[in-house]
C-alpha positions in Angstrom: 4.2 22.2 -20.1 1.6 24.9 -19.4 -0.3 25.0 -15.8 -3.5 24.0 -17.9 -1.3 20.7 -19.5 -0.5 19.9 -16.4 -4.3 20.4 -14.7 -5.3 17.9 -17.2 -2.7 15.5 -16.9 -3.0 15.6 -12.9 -6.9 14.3 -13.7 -6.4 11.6 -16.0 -3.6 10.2 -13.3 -5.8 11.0 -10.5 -8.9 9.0 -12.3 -6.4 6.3 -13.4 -5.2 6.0 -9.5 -9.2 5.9 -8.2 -9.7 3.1 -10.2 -6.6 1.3 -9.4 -7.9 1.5 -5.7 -10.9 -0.4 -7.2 -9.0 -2.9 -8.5 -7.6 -3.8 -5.0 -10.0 -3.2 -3.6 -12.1 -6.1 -5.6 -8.9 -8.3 -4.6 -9.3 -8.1 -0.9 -13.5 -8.5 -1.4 -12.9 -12.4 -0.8 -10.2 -12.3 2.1 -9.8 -12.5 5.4 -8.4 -9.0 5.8 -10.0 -5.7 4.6 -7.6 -3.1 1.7 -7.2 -0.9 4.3 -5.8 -3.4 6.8 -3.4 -5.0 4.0 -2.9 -1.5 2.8 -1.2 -1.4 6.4 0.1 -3.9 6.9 2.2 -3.6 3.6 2.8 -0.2 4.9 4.7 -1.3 7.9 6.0 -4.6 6.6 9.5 -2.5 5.8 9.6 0.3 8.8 7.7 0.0 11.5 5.4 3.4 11.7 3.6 5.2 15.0 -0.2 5.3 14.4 -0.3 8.9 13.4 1.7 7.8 10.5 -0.2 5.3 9.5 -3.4 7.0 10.2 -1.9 9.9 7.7 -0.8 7.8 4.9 -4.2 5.8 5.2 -6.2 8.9 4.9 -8.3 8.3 7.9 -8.6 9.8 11.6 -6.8 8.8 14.4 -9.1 6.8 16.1 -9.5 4.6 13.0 -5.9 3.9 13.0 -5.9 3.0 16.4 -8.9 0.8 15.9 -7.3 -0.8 13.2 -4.0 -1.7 14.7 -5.9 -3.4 18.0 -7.8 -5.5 15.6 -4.6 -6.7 13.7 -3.0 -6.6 17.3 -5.6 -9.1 18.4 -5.8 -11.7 15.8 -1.6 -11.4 16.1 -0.8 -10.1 13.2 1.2 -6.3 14.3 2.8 -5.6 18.3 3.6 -2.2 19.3 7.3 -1.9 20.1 8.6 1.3 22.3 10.1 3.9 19.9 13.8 4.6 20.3 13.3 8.3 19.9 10.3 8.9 21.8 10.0 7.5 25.0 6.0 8.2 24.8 5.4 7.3 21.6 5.2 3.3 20.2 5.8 1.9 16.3 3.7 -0.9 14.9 5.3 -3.6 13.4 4.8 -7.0 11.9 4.6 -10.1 13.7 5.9 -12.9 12.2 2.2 -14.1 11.9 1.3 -10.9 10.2 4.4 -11.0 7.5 2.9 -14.4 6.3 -0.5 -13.4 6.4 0.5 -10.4 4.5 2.8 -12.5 1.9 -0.9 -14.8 1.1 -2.4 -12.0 0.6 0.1 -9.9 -1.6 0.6 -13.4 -3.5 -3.3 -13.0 -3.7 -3.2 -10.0 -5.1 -0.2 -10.4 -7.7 -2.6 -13.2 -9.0 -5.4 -11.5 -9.8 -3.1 -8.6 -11.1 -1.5 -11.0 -13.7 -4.4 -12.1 -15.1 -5.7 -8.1 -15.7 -1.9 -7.5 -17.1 -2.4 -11.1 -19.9 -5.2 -8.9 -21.3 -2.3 -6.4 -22.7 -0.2 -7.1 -25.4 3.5 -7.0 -25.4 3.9 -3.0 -26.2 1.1 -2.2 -23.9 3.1 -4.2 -21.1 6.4 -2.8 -21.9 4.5 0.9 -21.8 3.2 0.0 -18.4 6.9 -1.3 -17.1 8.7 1.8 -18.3 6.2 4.0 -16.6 6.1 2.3 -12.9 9.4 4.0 -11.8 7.4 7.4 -12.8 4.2 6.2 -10.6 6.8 5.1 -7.6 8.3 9.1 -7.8 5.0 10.4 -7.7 3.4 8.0 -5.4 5.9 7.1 -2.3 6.0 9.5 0.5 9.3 10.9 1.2 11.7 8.3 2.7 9.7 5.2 1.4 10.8 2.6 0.0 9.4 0.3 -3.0 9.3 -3.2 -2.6 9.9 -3.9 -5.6 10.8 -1.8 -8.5 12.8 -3.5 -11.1 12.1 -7.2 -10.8 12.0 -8.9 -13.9 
């Protein structure tokens, strides 16, 4: 595929991805819990992360992160735990609070997803299943893992 191909195809997938944030975005509008915070809290839900990793997959400063992480912190939901390979350094991980505030909210979210995905038809569904394991390549930073890829 030629640079110019590719250039195109990067900005269809990069509009298709800003309005996907919209989408769960409008999901979160009537919880408890901002995207951003679910956002991390799905984040760390498999590996707990230091918060200059989550603060770099977020796409926001530093002191946002940190911000972030004493609010969940405070209402219970994340601890920071000492990291085994840096004694200076601390993960943030779940609480068991914060897993079942996170599962509400991800059960939230797969609701209101559902319903978008009943307006396709039965191609148009199969075209979108075939083409998740392409979005997880592209999407996941190196060393993630999916939560789910091929549930049926």
């Amino acid at each position: 595929m030629p640079p110019s191909d590719l250039t195109a195809l990067a900005s269809r997938y990069r509009e298709g991805l800003r309005h996907a944030v919209y989408l769960v975005r409008s999901m979160d509008a009537e919880g408890e819990y901002s995207t951003a915070q679910v956002s991390m809290m799905n984040m760390i839900s498999a590996n707990p992360l230091r918060v200059g990793d989550i603060a770099r997959r977020l796409g926001i400063r530093l002191p946002s992160a940190t911000e972030m992480v004493i609010k969940l912190q405070r209402a219970g939901l994340v601890e920071r735990l000492p990291d085994a390979t840096d004694a200076r350094a601390v993960l943030v991980s779940l609480t068991g609070r914060g897993q079942a505030v996170l599962a509400e909210a991800n059960v939230r979210r797969n609701e209101h997803l559902a319903e978008q995905l009943g307006q396709l038809d039965d191609d148009e569904r199969a075209v979108l299943e075939a083409a998740i394991p392409v979005m997880l390549k592209l999407n996941l930073s190196p060393g993630d893992e999916p939560a789910i890829i091929h549930a049926k």
